[in-house]
PDB file of N, CA, C and O in Angstrom:
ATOM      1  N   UNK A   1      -5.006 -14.657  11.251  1.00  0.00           N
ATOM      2  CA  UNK A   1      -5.902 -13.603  10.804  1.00  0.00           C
ATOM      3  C   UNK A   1      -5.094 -12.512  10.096  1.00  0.00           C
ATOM      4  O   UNK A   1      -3.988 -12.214  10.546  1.00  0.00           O
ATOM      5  N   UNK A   2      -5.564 -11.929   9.064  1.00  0.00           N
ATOM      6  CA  UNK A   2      -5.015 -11.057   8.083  1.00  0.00           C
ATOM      7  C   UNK A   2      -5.489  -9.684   9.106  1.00  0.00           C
ATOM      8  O   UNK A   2      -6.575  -9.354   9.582  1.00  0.00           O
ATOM      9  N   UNK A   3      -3.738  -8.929   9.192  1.00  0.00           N
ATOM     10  CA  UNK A   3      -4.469  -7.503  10.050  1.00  0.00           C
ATOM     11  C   UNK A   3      -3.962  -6.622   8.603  1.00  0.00           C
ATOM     12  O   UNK A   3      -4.717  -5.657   8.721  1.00  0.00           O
ATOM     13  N   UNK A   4      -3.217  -6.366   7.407  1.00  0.00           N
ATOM     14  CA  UNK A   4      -3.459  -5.521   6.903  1.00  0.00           C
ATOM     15  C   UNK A   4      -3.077  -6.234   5.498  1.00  0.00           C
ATOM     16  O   UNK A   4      -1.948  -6.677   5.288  1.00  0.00           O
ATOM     17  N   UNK A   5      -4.134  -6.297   4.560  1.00  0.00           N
ATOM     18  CA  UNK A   5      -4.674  -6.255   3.252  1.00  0.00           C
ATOM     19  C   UNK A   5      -4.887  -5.500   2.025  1.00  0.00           C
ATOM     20  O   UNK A   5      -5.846  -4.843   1.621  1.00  0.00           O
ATOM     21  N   UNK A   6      -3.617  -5.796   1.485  1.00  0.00           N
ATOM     22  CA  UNK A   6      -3.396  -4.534  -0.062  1.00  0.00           C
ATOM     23  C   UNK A   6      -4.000  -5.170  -1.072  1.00  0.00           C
ATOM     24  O   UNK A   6      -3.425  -6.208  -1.400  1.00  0.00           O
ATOM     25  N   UNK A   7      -5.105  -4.862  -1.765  1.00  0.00           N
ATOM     26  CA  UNK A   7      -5.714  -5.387  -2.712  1.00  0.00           C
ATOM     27  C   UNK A   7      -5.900  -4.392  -3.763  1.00  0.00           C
ATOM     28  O   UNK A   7      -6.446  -3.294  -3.658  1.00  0.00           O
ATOM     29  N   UNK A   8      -5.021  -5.278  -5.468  1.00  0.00           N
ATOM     30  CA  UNK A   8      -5.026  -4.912  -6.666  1.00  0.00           C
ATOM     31  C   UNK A   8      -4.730  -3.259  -5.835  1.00  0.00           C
ATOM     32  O   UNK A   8      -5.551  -2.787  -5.049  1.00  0.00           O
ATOM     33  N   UNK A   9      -3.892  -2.813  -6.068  1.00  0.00           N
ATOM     34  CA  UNK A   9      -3.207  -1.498  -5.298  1.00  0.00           C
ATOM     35  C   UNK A   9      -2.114  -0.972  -6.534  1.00  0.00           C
ATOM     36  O   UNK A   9      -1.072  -1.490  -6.937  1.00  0.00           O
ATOM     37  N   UNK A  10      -2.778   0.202  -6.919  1.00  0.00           N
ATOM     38  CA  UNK A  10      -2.115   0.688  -8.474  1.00  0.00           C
ATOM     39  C   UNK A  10      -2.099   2.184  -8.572  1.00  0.00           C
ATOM     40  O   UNK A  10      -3.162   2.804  -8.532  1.00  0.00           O
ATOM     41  N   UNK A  11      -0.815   2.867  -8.713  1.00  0.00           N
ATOM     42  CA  UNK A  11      -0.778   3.876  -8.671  1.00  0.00           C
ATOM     43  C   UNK A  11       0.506   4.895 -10.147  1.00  0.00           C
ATOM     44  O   UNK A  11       1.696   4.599 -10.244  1.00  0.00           O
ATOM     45  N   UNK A  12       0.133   5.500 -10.640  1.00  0.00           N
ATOM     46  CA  UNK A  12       0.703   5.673 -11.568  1.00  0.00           C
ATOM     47  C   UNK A  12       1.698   7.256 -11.808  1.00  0.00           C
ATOM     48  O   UNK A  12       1.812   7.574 -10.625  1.00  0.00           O
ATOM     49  N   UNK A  13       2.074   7.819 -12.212  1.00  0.00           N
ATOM     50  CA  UNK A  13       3.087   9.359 -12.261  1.00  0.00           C
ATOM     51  C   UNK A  13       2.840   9.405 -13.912  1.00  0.00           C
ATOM     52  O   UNK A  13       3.581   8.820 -14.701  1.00  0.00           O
ATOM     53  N   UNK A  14       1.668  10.202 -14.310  1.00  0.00           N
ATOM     54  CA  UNK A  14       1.553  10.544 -15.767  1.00  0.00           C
ATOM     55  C   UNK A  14       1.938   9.187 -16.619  1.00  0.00           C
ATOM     56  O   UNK A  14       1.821   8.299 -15.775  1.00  0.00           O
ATOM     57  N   UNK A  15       2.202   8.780 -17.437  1.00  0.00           N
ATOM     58  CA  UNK A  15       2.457   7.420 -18.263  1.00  0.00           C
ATOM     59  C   UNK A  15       2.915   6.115 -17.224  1.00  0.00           C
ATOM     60  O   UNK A  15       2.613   4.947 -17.468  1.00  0.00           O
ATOM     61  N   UNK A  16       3.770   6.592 -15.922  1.00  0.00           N
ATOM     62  CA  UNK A  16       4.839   5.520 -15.632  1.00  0.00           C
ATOM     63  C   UNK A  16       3.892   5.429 -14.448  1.00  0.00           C
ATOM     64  O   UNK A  16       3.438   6.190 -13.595  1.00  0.00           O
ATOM     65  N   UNK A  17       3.769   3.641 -14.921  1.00  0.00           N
ATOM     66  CA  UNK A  17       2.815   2.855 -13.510  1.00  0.00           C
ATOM     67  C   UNK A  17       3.970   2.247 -12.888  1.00  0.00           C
ATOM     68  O   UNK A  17       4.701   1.430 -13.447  1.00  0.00           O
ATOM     69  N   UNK A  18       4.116   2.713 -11.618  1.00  0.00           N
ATOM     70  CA  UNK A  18       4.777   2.858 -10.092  1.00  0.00           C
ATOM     71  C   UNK A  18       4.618   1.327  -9.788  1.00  0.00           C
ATOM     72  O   UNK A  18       5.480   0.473  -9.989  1.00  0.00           O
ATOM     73  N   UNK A  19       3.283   1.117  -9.234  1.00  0.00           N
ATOM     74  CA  UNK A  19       2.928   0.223  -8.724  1.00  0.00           C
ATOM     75  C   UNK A  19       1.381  -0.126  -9.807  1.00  0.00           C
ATOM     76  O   UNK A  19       0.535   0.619 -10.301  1.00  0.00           O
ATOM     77  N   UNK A  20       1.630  -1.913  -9.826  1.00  0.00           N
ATOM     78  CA  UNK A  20       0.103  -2.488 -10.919  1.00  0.00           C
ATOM     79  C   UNK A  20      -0.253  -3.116 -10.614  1.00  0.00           C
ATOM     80  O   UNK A  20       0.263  -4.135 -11.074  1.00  0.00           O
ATOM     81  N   UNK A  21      -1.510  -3.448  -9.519  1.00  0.00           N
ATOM     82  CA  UNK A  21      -1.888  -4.352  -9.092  1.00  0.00           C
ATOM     83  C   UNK A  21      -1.282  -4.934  -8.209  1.00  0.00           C
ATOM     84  O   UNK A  21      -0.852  -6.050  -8.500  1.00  0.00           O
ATOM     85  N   UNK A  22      -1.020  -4.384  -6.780  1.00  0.00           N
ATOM     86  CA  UNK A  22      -0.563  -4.995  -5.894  1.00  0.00           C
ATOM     87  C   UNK A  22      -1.268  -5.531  -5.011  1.00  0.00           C
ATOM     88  O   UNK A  22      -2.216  -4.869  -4.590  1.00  0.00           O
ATOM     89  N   UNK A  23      -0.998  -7.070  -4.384  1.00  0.00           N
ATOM     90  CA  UNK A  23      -2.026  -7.800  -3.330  1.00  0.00           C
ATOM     91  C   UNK A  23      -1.317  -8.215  -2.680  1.00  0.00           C
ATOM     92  O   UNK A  23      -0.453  -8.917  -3.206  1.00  0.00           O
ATOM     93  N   UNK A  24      -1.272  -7.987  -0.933  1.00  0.00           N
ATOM     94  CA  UNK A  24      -0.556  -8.776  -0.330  1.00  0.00           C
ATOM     95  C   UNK A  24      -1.411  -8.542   1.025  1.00  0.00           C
ATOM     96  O   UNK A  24      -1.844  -7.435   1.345  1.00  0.00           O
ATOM     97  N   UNK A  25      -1.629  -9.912   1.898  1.00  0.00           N
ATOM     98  CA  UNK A  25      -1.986  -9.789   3.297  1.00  0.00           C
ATOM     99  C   UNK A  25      -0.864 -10.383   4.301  1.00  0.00           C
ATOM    100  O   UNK A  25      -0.027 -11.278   4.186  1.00  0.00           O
ATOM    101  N   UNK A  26      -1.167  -9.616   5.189  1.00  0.00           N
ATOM    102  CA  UNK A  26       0.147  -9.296   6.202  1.00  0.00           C
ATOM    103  C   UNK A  26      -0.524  -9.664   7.462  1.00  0.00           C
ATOM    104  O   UNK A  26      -1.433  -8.929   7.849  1.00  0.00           O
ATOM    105  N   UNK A  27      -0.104 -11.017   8.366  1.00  0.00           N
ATOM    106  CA  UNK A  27      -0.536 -11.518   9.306  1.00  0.00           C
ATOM    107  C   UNK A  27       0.045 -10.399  10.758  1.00  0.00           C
ATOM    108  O   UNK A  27       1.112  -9.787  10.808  1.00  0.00           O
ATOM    109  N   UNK A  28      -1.110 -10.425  11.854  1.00  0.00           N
ATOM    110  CA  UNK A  28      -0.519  -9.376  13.037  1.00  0.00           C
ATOM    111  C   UNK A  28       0.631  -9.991  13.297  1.00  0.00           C
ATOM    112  O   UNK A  28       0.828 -11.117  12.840  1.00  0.00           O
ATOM    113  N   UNK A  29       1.852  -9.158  14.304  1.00  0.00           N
ATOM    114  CA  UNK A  29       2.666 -10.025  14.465  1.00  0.00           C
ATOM    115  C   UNK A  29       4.123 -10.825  13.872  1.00  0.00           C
ATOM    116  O   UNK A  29       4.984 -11.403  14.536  1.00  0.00           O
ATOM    117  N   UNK A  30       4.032 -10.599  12.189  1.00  0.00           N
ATOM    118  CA  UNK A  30       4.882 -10.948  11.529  1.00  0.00           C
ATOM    119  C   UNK A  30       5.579  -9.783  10.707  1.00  0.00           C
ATOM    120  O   UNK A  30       5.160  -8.641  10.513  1.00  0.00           O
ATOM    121  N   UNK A  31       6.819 -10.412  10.253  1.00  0.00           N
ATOM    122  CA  UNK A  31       7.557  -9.084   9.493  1.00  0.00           C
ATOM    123  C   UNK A  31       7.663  -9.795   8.100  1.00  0.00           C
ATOM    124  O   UNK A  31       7.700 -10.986   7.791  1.00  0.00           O
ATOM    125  N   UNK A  32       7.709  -8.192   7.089  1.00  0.00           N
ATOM    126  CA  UNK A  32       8.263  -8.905   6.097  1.00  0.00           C
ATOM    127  C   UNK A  32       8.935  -7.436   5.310  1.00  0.00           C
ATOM    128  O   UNK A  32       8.888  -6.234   5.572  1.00  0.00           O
ATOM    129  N   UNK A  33       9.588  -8.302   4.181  1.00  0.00           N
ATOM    130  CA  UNK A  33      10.614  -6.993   3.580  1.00  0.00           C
ATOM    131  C   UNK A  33       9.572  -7.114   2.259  1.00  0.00           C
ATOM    132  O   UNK A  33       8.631  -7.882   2.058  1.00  0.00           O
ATOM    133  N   UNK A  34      10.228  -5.868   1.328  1.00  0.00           N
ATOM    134  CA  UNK A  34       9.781  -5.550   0.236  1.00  0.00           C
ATOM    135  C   UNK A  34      10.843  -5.123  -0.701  1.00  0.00           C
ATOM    136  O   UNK A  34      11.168  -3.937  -0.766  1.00  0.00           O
ATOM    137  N   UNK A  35      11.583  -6.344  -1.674  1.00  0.00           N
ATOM    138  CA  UNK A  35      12.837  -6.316  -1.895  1.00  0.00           C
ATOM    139  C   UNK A  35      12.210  -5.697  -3.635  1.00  0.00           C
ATOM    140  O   UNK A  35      11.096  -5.694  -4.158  1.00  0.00           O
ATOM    141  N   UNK A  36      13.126  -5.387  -3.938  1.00  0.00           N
ATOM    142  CA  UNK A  36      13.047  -5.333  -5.581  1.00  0.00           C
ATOM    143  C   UNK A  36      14.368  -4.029  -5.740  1.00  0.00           C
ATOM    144  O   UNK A  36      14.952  -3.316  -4.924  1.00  0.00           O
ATOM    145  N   UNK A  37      14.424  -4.188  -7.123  1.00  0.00           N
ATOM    146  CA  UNK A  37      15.077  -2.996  -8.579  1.00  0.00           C
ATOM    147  C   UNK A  37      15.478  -1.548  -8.078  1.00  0.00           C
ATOM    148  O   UNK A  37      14.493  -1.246  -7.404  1.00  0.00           O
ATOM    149  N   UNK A  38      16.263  -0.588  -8.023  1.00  0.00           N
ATOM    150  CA  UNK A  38      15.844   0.718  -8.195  1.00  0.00           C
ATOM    151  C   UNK A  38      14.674   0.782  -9.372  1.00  0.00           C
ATOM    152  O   UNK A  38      14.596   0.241 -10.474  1.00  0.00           O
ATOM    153  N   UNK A  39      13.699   1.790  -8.560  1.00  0.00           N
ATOM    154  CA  UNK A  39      12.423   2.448  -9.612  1.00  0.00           C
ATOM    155  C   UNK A  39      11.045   0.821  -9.874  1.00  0.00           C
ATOM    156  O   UNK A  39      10.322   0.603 -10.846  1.00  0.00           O
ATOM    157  N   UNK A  40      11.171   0.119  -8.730  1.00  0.00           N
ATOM    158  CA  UNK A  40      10.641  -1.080  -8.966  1.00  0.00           C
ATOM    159  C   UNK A  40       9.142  -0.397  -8.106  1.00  0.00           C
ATOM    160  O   UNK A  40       8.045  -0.808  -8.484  1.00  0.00           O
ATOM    161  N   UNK A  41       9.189   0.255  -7.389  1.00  0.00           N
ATOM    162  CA  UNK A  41       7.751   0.779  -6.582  1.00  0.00           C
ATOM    163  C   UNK A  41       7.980   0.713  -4.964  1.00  0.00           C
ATOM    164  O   UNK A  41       7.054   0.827  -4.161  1.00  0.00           O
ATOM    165  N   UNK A  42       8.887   0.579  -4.726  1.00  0.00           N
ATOM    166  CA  UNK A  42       8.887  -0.207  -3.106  1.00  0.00           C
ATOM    167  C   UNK A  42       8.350   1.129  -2.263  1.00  0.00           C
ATOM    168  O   UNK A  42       7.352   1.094  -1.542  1.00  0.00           O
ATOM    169  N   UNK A  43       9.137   2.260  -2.464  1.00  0.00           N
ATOM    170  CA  UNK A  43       8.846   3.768  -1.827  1.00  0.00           C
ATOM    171  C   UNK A  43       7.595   3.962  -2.205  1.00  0.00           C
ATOM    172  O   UNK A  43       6.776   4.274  -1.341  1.00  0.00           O
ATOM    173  N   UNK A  44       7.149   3.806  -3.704  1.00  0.00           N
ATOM    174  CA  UNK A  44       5.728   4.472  -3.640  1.00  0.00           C
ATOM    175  C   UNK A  44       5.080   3.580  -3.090  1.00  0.00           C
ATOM    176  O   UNK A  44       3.965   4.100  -3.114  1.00  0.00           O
ATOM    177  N   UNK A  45       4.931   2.499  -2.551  1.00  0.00           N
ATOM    178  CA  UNK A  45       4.191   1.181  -1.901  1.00  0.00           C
ATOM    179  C   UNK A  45       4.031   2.223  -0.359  1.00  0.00           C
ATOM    180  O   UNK A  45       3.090   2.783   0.204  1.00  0.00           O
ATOM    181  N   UNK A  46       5.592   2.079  -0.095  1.00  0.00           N
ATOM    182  CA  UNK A  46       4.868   2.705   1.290  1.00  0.00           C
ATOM    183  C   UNK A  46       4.574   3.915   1.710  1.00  0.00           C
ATOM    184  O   UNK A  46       4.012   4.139   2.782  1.00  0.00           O
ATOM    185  N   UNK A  47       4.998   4.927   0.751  1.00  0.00           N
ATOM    186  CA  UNK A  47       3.983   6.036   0.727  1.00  0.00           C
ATOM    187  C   UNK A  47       2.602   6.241   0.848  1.00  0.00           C
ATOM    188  O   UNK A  47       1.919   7.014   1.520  1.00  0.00           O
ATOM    189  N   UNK A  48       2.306   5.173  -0.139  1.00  0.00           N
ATOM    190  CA  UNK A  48       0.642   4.958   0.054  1.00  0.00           C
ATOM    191  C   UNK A  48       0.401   4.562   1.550  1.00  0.00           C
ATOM    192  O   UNK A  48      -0.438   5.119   2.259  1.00  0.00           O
ATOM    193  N   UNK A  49       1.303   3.438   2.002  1.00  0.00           N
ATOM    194  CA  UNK A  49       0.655   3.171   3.188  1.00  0.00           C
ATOM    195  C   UNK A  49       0.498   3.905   4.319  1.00  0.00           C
ATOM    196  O   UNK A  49      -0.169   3.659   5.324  1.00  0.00           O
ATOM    197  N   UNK A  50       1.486   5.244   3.926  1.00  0.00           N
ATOM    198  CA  UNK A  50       1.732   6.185   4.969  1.00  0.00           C
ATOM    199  C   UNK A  50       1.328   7.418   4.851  1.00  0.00           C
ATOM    200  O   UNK A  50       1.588   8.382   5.570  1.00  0.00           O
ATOM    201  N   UNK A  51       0.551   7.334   3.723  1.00  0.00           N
ATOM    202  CA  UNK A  51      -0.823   8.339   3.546  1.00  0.00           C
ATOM    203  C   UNK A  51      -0.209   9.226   2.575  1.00  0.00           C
ATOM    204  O   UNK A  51      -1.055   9.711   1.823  1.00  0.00           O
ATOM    205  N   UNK A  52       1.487   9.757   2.240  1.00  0.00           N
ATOM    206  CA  UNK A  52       1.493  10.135   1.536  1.00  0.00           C
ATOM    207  C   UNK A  52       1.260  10.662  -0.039  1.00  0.00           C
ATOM    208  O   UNK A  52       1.625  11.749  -0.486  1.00  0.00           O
ATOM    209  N   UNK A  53       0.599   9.668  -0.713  1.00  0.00           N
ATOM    210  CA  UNK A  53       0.138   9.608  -2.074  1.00  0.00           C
ATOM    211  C   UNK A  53      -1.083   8.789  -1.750  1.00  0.00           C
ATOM    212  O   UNK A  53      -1.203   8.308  -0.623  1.00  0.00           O
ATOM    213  N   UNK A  54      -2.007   8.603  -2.693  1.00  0.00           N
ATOM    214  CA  UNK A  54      -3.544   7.709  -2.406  1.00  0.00           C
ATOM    215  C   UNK A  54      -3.329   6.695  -3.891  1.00  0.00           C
ATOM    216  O   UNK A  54      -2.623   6.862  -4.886  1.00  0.00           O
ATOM    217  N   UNK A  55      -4.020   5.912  -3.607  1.00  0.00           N
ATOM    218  CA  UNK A  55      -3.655   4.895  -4.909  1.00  0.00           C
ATOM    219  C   UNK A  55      -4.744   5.167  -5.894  1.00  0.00           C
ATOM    220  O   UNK A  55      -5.897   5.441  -5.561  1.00  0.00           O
ATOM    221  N   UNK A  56      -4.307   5.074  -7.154  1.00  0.00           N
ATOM    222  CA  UNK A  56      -5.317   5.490  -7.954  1.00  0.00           C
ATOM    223  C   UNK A  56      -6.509   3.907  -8.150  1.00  0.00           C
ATOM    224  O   UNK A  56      -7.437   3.729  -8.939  1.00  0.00           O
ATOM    225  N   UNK A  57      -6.208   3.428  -7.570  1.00  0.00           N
ATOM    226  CA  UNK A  57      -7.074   2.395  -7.914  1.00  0.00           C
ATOM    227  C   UNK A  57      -6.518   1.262  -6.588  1.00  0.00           C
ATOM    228  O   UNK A  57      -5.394   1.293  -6.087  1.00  0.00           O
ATOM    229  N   UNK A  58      -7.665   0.272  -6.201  1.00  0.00           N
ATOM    230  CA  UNK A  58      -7.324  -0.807  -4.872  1.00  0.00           C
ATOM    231  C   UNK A  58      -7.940  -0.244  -3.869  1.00  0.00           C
ATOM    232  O   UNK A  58      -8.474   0.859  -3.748  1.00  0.00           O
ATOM    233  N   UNK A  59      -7.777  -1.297  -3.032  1.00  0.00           N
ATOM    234  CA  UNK A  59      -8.220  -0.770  -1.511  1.00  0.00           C
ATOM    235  C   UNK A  59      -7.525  -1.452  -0.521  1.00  0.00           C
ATOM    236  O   UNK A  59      -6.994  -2.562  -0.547  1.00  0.00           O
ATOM    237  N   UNK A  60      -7.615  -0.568   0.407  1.00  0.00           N
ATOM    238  CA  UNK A  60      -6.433  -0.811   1.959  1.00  0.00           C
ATOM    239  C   UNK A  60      -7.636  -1.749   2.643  1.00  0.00           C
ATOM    240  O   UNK A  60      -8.852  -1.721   2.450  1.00  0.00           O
ATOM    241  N   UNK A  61      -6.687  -2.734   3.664  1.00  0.00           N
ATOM    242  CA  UNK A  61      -8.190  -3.261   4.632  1.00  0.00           C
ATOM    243  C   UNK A  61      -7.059  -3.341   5.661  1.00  0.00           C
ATOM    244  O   UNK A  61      -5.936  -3.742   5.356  1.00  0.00           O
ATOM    245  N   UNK A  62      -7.486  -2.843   7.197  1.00  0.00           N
ATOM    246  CA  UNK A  62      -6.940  -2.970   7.946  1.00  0.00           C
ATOM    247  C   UNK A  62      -8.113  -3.897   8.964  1.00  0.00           C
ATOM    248  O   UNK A  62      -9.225  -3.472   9.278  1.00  0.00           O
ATOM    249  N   UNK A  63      -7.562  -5.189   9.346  1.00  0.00           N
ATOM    250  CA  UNK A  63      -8.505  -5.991  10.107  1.00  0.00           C
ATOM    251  C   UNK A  63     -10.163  -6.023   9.394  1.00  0.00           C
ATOM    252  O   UNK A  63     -11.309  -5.794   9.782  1.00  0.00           O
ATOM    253  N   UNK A  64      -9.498  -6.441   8.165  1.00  0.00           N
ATOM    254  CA  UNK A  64     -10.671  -6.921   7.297  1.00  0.00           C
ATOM    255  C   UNK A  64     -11.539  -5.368   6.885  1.00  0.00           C
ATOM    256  O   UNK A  64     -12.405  -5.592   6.039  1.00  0.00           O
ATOM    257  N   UNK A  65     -11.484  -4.134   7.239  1.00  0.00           N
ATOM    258  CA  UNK A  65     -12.564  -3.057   7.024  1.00  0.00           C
ATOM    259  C   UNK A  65     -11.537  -2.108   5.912  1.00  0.00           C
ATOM    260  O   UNK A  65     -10.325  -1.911   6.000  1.00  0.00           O
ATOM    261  N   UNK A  66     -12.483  -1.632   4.887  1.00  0.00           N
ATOM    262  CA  UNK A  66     -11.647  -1.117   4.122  1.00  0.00           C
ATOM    263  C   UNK A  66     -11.466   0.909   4.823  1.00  0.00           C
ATOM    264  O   UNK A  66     -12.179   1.792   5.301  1.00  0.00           O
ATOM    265  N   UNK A  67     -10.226   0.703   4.479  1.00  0.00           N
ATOM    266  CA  UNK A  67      -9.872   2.234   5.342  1.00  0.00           C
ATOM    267  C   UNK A  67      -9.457   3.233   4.116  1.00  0.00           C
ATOM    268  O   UNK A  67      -9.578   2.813   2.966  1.00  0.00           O
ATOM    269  N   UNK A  68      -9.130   4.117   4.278  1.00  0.00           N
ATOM    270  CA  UNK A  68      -8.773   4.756   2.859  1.00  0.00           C
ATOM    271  C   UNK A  68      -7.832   6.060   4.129  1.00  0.00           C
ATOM    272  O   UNK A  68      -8.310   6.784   5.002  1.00  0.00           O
ATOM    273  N   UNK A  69      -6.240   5.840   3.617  1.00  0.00           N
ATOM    274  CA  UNK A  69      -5.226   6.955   4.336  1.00  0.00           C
ATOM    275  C   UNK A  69      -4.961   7.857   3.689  1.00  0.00           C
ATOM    276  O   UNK A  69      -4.160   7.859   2.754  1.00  0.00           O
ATOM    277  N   UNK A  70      -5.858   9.136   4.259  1.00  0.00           N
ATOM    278  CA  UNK A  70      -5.708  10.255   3.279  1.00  0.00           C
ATOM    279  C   UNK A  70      -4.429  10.972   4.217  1.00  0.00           C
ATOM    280  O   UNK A  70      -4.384  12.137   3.820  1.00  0.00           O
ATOM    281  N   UNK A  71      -3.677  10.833   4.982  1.00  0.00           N
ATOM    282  CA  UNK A  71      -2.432  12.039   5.050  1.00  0.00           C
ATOM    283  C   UNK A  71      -1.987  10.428   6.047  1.00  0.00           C
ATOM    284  O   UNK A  71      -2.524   9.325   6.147  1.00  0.00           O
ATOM    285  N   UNK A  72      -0.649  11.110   6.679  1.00  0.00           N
ATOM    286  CA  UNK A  72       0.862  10.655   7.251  1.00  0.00           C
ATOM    287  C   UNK A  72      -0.377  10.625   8.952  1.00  0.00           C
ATOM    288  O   UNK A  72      -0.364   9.679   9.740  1.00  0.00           O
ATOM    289  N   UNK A  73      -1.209  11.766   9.103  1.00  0.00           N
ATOM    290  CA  UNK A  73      -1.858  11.507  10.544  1.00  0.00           C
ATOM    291  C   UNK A  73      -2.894  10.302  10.325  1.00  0.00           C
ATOM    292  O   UNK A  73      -3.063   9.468  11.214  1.00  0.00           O
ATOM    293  N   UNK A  74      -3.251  10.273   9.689  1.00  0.00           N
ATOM    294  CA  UNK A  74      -4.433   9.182   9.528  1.00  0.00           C
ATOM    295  C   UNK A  74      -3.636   7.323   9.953  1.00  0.00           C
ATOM    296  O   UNK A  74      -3.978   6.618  10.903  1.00  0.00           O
ATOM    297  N   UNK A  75      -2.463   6.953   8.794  1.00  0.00           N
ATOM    298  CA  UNK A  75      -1.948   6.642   8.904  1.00  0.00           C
ATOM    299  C   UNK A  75      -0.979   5.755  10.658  1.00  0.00           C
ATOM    300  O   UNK A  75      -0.616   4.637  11.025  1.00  0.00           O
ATOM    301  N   UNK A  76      -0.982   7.232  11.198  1.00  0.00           N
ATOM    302  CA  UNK A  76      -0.292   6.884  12.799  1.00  0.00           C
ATOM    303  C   UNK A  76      -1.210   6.485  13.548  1.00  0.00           C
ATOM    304  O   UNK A  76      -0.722   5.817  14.459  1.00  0.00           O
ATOM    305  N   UNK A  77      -2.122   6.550  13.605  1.00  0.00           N
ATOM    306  CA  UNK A  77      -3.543   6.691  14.162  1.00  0.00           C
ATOM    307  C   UNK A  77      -4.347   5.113  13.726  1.00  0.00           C
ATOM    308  O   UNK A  77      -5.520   4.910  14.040  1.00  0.00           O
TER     309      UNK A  77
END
């Protein structure tokens, strides 16, 4: 079962798109890394997930329901 679901997840800084369309589901239970480039998106990836920035476009699903992390408390919670 998919417990957290990044779908088409796109976030941009004036001209420069960060992150374009990101999709990935993440089974409970398992680990995974998020390798890439300096300036490839990895920080702004998990910023979003950690409420710090909101994505300009996509949606979060945690256990299939779409959630939307507006701050770092929402996030812990």
């Amino acid at each position: 079962m998919t417990y957290l679901h990044l779908k088409n997840i796109t976030k941009s800084f004036g001209n420069f798109c960060a992150n374009d369309n990101i999709s990935i589901s993440i089974a409970a239970g398992t680990v995974h890394a998020i390798l890439g480039e300096n300036g490839a998106g990895k920080t702004t990836l998990m910023n979003i997930l950690s409420g710090l920035y909101q994505p300009d476009s996509g949606q979060i699903y945690l256990e299939d329901k779409p959630i939307k992390i507006s701050s770092p408390g929402v996030a812990i919670n």
